[in-house]
C-alpha positions in Angstrom: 74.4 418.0 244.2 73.4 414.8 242.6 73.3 414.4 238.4 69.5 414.4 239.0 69.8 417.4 241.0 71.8 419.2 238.7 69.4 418.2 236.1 66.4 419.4 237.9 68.1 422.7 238.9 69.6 423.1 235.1 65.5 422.2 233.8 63.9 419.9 231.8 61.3 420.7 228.9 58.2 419.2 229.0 56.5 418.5 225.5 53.0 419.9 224.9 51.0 420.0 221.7 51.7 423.0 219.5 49.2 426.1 220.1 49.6 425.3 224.0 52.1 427.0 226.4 52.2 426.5 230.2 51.6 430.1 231.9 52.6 431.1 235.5 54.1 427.6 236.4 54.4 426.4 239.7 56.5 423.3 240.9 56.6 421.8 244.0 58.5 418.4 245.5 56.7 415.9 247.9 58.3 413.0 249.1 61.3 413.3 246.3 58.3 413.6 243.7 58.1 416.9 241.4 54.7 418.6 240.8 54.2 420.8 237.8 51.4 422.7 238.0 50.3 425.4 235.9 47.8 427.1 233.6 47.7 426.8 230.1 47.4 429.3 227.1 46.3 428.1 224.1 47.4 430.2 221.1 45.2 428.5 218.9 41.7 427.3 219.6 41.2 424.1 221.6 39.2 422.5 219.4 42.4 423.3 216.5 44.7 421.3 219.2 42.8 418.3 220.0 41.8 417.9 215.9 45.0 417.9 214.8 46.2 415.3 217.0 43.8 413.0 217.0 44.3 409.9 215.7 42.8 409.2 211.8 40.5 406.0 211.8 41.6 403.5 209.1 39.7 401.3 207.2 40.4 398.4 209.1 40.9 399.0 212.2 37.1 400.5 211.7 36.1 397.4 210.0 37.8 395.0 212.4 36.2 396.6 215.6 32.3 396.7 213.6 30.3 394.0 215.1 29.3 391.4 212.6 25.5 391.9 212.1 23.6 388.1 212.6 22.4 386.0 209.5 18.6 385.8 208.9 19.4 382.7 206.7 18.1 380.4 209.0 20.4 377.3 206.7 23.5 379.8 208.2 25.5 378.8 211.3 
């Protein structure tokens, strides 16, 4: 068998967020490609999941991507 093979046959973990699990798994190859498929179980609600990782806004990358309002001065440029 090839390393890749080996590797393959040995397994590989795939990261996912904590509070999901993959459940009944199923993996297929097409073409040398690998297809996990599988459903997931979320210990924890998914709402909890998505929250905690998504990304905090910062001050300036909120203030950077606000639209500058136009003057009413009509002197302005």
């Amino acid at each position: 068998l090839s390393p890749s093979a080996e590797r393959t046959k040995k397994g590989v973990q795939i990261p996912l967020p904590e509070g999901m699990d993959f459940t009944r798994e199923v993996v297929t190859n097409h073409a040398g490609f690998l297809t996990v498929g599988a459903d997931l179980h979320f210990s924890k609600s998914l709402r909890e999941v998505i929250e905690k990782y998504r990304p905090v806004p910062t001050a300036t990358a909120y203030s950077s991507s606000r639209p500058t309002e136009p003057s009413l001065d009509p002197s302005s440029p």
